[in-house]
C-alpha positions in Angstrom: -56.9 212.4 186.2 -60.3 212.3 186.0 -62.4 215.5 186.9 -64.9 215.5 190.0 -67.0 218.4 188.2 -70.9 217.8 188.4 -72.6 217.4 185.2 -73.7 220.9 183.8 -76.8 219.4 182.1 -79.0 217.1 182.8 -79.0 213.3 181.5 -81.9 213.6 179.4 -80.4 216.4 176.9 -76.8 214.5 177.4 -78.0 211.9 175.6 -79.0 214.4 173.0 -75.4 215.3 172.2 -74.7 215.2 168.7 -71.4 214.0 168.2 -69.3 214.2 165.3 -66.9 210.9 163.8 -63.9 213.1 164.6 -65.3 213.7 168.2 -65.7 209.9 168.6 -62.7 209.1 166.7 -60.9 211.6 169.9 -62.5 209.6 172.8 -61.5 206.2 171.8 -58.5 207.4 170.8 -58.5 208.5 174.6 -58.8 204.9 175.4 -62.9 205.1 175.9 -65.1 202.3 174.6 -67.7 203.4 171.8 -69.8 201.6 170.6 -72.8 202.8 168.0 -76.2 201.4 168.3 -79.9 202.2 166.9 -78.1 206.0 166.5 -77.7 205.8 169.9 -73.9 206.8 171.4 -72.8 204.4 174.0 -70.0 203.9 176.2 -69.6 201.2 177.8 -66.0 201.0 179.4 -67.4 200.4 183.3 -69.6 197.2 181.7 -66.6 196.3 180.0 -65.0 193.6 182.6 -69.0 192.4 183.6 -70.1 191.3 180.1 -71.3 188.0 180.8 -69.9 187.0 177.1 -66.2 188.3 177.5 -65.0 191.3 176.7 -63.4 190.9 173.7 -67.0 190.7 171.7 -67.4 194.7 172.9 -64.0 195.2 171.8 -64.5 194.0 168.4 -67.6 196.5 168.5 -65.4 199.4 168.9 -65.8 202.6 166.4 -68.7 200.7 164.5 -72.3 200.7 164.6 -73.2 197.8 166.1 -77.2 197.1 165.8 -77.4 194.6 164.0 -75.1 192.7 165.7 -76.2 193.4 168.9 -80.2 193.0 168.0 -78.6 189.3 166.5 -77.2 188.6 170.4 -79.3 190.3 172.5 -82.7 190.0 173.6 -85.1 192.9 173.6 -84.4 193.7 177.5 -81.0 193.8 177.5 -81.1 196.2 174.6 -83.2 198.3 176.9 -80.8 198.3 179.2 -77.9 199.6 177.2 -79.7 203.2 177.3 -78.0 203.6 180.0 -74.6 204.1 178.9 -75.7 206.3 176.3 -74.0 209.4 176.1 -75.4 211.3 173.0 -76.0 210.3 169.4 -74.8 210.7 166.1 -76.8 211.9 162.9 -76.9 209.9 159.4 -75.1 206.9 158.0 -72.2 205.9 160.3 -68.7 205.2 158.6 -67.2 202.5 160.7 -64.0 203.0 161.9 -61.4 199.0 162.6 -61.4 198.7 166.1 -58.5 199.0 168.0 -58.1 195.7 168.5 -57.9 195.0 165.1 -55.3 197.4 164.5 -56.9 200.8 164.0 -55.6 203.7 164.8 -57.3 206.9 166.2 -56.2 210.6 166.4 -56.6 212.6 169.2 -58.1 216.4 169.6 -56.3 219.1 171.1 -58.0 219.3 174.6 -59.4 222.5 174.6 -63.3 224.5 174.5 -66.2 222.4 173.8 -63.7 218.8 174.1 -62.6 219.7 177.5 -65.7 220.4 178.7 -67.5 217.1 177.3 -64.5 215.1 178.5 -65.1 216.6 182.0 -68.9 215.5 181.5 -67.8 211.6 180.6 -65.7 211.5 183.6 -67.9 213.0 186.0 -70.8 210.2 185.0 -68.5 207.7 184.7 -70.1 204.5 186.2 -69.1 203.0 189.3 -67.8 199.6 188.5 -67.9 198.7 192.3 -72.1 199.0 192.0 -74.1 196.6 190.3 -77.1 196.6 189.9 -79.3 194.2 192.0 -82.4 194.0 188.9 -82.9 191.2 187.2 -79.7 189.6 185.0 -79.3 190.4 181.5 -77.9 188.1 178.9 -75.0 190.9 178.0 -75.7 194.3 179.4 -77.3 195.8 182.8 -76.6 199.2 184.1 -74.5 199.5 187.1 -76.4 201.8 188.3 -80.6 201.4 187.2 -81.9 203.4 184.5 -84.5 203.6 182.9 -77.3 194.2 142.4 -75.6 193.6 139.4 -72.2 191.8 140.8 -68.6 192.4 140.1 -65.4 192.0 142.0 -64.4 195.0 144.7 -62.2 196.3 146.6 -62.7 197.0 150.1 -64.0 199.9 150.7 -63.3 202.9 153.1 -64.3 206.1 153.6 -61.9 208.8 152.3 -61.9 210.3 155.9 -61.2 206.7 158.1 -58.2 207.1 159.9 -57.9 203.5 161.1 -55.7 200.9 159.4 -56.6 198.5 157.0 -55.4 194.8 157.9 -53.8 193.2 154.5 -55.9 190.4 153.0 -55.0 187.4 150.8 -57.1 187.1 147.7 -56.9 183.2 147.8 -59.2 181.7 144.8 -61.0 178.2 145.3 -60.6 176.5 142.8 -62.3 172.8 141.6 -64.0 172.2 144.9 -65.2 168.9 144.4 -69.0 167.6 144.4 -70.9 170.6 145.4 -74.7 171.2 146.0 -76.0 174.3 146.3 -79.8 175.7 145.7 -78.7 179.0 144.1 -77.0 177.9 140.9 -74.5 180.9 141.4 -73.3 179.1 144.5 -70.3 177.4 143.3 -68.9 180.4 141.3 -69.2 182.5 144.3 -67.3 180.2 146.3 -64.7 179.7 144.0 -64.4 183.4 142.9 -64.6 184.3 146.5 -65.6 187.5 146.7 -66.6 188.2 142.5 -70.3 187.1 142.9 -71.1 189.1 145.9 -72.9 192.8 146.1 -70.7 195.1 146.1 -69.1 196.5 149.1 -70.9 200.1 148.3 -72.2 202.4 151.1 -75.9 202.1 149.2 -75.9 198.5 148.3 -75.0 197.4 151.8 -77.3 199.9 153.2 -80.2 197.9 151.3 -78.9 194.8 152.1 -79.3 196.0 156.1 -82.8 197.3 155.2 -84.1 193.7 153.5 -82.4 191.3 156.6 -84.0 193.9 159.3 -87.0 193.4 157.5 -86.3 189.7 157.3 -86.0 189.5 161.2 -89.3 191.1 161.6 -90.8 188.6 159.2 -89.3 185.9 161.6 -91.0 187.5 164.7 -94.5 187.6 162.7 -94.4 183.9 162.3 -93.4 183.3 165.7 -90.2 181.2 164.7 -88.8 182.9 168.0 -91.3 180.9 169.9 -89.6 177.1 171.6 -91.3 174.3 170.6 -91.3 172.8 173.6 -92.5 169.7 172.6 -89.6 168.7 170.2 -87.4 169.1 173.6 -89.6 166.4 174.8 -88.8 164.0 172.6 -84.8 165.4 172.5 -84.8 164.3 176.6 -87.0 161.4 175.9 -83.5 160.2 173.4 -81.1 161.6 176.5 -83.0 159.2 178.7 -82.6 156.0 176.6 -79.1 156.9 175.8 -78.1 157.2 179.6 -80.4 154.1 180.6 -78.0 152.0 177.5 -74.7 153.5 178.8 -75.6 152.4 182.9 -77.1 148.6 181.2 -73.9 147.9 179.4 -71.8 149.7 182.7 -73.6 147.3 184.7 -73.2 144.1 182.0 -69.3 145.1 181.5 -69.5 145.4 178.2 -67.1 148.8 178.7 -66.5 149.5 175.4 -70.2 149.6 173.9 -71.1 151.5 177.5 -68.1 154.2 176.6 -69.6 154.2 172.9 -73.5 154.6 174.1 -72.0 157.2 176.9 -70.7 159.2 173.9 -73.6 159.4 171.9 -75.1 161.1 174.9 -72.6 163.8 175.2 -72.7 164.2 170.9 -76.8 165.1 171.6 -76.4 166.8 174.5 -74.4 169.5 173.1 -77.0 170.8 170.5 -78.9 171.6 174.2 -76.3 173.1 175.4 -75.9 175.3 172.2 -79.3 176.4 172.2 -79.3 177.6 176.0 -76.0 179.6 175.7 -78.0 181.7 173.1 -81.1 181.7 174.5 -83.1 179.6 172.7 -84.9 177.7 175.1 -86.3 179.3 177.6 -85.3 183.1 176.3 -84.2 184.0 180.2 -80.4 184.6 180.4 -80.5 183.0 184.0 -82.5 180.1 183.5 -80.9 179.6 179.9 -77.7 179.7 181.8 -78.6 177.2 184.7 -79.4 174.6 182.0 -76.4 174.8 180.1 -74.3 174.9 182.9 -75.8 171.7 184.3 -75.7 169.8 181.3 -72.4 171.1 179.7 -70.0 171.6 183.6 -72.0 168.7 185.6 -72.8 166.3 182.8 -70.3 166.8 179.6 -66.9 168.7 181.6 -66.6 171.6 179.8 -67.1 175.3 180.1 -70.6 176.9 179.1 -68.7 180.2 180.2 -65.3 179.4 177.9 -68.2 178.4 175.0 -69.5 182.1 175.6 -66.9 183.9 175.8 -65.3 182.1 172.5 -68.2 181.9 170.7 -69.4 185.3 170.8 -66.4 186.7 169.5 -67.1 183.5 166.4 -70.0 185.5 165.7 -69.1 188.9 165.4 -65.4 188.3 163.3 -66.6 184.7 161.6 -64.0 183.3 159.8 -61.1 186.4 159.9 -58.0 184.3 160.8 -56.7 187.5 163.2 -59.6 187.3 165.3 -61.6 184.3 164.9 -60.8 181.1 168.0 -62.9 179.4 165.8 -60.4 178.8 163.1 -57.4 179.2 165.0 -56.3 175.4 165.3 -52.4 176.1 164.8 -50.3 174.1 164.9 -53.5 171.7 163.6 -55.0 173.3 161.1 -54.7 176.1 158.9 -57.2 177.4 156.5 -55.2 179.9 154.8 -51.6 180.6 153.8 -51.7 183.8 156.2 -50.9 181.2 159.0 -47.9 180.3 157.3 -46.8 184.1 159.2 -47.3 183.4 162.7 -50.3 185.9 162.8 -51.3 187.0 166.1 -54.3 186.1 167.9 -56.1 188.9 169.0 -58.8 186.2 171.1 -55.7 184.5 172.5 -53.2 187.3 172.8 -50.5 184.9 171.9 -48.8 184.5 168.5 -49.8 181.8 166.3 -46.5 180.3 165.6 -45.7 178.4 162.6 -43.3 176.4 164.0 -41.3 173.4 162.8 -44.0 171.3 164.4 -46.6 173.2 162.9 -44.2 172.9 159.4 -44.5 169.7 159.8 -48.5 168.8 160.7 -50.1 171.3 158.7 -47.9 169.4 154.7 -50.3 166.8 156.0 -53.7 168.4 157.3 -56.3 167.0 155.2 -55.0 163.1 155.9 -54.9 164.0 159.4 -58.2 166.2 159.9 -60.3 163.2 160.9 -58.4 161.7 163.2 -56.8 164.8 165.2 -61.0 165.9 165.9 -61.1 162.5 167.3 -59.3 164.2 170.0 -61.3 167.4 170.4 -63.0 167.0 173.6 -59.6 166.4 175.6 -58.6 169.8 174.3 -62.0 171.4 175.4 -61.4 170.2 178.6 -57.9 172.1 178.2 -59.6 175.5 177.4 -62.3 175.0 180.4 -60.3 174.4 183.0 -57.8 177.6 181.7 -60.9 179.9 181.5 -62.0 178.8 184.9 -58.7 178.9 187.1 -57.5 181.8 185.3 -61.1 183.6 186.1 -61.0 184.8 182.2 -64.9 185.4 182.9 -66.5 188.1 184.5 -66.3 187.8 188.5 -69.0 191.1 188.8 -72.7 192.2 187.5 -74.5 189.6 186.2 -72.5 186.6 186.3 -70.5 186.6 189.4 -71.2 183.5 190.7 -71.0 181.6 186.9 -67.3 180.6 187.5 -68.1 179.6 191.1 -71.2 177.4 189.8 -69.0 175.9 187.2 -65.9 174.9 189.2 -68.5 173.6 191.7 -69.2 171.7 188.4 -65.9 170.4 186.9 -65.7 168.4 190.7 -69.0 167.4 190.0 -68.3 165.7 186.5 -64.5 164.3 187.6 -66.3 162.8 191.0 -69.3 161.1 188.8 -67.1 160.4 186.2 -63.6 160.4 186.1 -63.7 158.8 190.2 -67.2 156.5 189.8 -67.4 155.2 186.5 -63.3 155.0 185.3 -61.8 154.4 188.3 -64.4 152.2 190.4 -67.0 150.6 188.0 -64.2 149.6 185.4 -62.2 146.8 186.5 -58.9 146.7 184.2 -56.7 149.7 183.0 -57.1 148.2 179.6 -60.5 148.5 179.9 -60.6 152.4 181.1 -58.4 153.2 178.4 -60.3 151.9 175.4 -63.8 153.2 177.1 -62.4 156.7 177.7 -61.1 156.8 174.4 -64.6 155.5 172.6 -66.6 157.9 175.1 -64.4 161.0 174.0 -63.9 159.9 169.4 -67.8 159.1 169.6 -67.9 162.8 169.8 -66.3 163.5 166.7 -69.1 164.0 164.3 -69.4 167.5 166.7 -66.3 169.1 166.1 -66.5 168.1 162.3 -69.9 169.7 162.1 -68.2 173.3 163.9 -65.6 173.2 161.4 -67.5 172.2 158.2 -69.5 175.2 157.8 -66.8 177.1 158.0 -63.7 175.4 157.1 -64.5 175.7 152.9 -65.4 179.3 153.0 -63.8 182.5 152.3 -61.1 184.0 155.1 -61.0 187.5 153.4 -61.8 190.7 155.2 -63.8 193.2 152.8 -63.3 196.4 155.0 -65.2 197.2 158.4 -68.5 198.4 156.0 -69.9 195.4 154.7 -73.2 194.5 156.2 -73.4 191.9 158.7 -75.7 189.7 157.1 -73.7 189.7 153.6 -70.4 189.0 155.5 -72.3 186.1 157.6 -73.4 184.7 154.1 -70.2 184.8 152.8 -68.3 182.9 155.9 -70.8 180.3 156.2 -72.7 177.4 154.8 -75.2 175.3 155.3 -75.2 171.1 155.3 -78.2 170.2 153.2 -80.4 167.0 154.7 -82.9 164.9 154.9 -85.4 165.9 157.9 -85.2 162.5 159.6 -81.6 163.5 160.2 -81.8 166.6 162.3 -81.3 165.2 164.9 -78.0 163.7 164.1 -77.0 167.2 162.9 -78.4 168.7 165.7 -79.3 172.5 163.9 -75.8 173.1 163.7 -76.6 172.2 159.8 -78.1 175.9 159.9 -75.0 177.3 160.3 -75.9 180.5 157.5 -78.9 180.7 159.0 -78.0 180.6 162.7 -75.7 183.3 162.2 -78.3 185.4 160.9 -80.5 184.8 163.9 -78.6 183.2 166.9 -81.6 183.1 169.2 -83.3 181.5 167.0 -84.6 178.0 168.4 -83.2 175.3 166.2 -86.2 173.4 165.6 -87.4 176.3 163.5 -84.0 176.5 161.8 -85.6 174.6 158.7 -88.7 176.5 158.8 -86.7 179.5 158.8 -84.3 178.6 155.7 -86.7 179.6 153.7 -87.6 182.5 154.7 -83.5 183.1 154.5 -83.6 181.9 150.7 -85.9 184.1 149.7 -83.8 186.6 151.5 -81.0 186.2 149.7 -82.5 185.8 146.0 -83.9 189.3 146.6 -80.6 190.9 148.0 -78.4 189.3 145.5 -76.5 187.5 148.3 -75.4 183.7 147.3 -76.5 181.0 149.8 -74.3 178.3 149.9 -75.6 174.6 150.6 -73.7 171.7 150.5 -74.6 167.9 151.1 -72.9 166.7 153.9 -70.4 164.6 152.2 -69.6 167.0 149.6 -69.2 169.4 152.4 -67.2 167.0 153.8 -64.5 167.3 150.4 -65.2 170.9 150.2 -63.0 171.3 153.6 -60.4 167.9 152.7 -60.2 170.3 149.6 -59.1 173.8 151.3 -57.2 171.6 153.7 -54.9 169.7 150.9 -55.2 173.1 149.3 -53.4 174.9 152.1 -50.9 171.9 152.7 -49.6 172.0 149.4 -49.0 175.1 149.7 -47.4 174.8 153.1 -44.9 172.3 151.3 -44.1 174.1 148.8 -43.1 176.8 150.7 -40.6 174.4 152.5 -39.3 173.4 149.7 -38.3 177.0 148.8 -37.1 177.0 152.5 -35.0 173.7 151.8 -33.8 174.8 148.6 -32.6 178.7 150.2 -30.8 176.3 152.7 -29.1 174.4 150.5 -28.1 177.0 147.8 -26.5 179.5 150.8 -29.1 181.8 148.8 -30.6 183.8 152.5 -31.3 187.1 150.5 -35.3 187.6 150.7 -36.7 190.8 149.3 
């Protein structure tokens, strides 16, 4: 029970505390929520359930030092902010612990002395959850109550004193991916070695690598790449107009099909918007970014800006680990690596992944399939809104309270507009609403094949909870080499290395900011993997057939086990 006891120093020379790993390693293991930043102790339990981008992304944050990861997400004000759940700080390089939610484990201290006492303290500040504050939003944190390289192949490594446990890890090569392009002529042997051409997972070399990318994200300040070009969005709504006038013509005209077609080229560009304002790219105001993407993704498009948040987020901070990652959890779709094949559990999802006979079945044929399945993605989307949504997955305090209200107020919006005025009443025939839902919705495809693409291809392994953010974004991700004239097909989602280097970034100074990125990684040692977009295209068919042969093979052991009576497995 939690003590009532009045703090027996003040705030300022609490957050002075110098705590110890095995002190933090107690208090989580006491079911608290620390978090490291800038030095900086925080605990953050009572923001937990108001984090406007879903809990889970804290969680993942749990036992680590998190700057640069939170400096990536957050703006400079809501950095600010999290001061106020700082409860001391620790001295020199931090040893990251695996968060509990990734399995680690934490021991606790005998309650007694200088523990009790500073347990006493944490309870007796504890925040009241039932008090926000009334200040202006922040995009992830507000206080509830105000307040002011030489390469070689390594292991993962861990500190001799890390209690936590290490999840196992596959060491799947890539072998023969087809047609590649790349700029760094190491590219291709990174990617098919996996993890062979990549800095070593050493306290001091990652350390550097940290040093060079914070340096890099001051570079990108200095040439005002965080600045909108407001003018490009200009032309971008000046492309949303005509698309929308060409969808109401042919409406009007009954030419149903081409109208479904033009009204699906809408939603394909008006995602990239929607993209940008979830991270802040447009405006830079949480609120305001907010406002637009809920208006064009709930009111316009159908589909969750708050599920998109709460998903991607977490796609950020654990890209590409099959345990944690939405992003590549597609069973019984897809499945990127043979560690599906064990009906992993979802730690975003809190369900297990089952490979079941269905799953058997689709994934022996995932590569033929892998088109034509994403010309389906949106109806799923519209699955995962409407669960976030009724299920009030998203916070209902602080900042966003009134996001879920705003949306659903939304989702009647679209299916009045839409699913009542243009399906059921401007479209005479049931023939007719069928083939222009279906062009409306596989128009859209290009989208989901860009999400997955520059991911899809590239390495699943986990090298420990101490590599540095920016080498383990490089290593999960790629970017789709084109021609300028084409961004606006891609969108900026062809800056996917990039963009996860710098999410606020605004993507019409994603090329700009490749190079600075390039030189970046040629002076840490880091490959930087480019593709063309068709031979990114066979990079994924290739880990897809790759996976599916493996998956029947393995039921052909099953088959054969069956058939022989042989049931012994070791």
């Amino acid at each position: 029970m939690a003590s009532t006891r009045s703090v027996s120093r003040p705030v300022a020379s609490r957050k002075e505390v110098v705590f110890s790993r095995r002190e933090i390693e107690a208090l989580i293991a006491d079911g608290r929520t620390i978090i490291i930043v800038d030095g900086k102790v925080l605990k953050v339990d009572a923001w937990l359930k108001y984090h406007p981008g879903g809990d889970k992304a804290i969680m993942h944050m749990v036992g680590r030092d998190a700057t640069d990861e939170v400096n990536a997400l957050h703006s400079l004000e809501a950095r600010r902010r999290m001061d106020s759940y700082q409860i001391g700080r620790i001295e020199g390089r931090w040893t990251n612990f695996d968060p509990p939610i990734q399995g680690g484990k934490f021991r606790r201290m005998e309650v007694d002395g200088g523990l009790k006492n500073l347990q006493e303290e944490l309870d007796s500040v504890e925040d009241d959850s039932s008090n926000t504050s009334s200040q202006e939003s922040s995009p992830v944190f507000e206080a509830t109550k105000p307040n002011t390289t030489k390469r070689r192949k390594t292991e993962p490594y861990s500190s001799a004193s890390s209690v936590t446990s290490v999840s196992s890890v596959d060491l799947e090569e890539t072998k023969n991916k087809p047609g590649m392009s790349h700029i760094d002529p190491r590219t291709k042997s990174a990617l098919e070695l996996e993890t062979s051409d990549y800095p070593p997972i050493d306290p001091d070399v990652q350390d550097e690598i940290t040093r060079k990318y914070r340096q890099l994200g001051e570079k990108m300040k200095a040439e005002n790449l965080y600045n909108c070009n407001y003018a490009a969005y200009g032309i971008e709504c000046c492309r949303y107009l005509l698309l929308f006038a060409t969808f109401i013509f042919l409406l009007r005209t009954s030419h149903f099909a081409l109208s479904g077609i033009a009204l699906g080229m809408l939603w394909h560009q008006l995602v990239f918007t929607v993209h940008d304002a979830g991270h802040m790219g447009i405006t830079h105001n949480y609120q305001a970014d907010s406002m637009i993407g809920f208006i064009i993704a709930d009111y316009i498009g159908g589909l969750s800006l708050g599920w998109w948040k709460r998903n991607h987020n977490v796609h950020h901070i654990v890209t590409n680990h099959p345990e944690h990652d939405p992003d590549i959890q597609h069973m019984p779709f897809f499945a990127i690596s043979s560690r599906f094949f064990s009906s992993m559990r979802s730690t975003y999802y809190n369900r297990i992944m089952t490979y079941d006979p269905f799953a058997q079945f689709v994934i022996r044929y995932q590569n033929y399939l892998y088109y034509p399945i994403l010309t389906f993605g949106r109806f799923n989307l519209y699955r995962l809104s409407w669960e976030y949504l009724l299920l009030g997955q998203g916070p209902r305090k602080g900042p966003a309270w009134w996001h879920r209200y705003f949306e659903l107020v939304g989702q009647v919006f679209f299916w009045t507009w839409f699913g009542y005025g243009v399906v059921y009443c401007s479209i005479p025939s049931n023939w007719d609403r069928f083939v222009f839902v279906l062009l409306s919705h596989a128009i859209t495809m290009p989208v989901h094949v860009q999400i997955t693409l520059s991911h899809f291809a590239m390495t699943t392994e986990d090298l420990g909870t101490n590599e540095s953010f920016a080498q383990k974004m490089l290593r999960t991700t790629m970017d789709v080499d084109c021609p300028q004239w084409l961004d606006f097909f891609h969108g900026g989602l062809q800056f996917q290395a990039v963009h996860h280097l710098f999410p606020r970034l605004p993507r019409h100074n994603l090329r700009r900011a490749q190079k600075l990125v390039m030189e970046f990684c040629e002076d840490a040692g880091i490959p930087y993997a480019l593709y063309g977009f068709a031979d990114g295209n066979k990079a994924v068919i290739g880990r897809l057939g790759e996976v599916a042969r493996q998956a029947r093979i393995l039921a052909e052991c099953q088959k054969h086990m069956v058939e022989s009576g042989d049931w012994h497995m070791d």
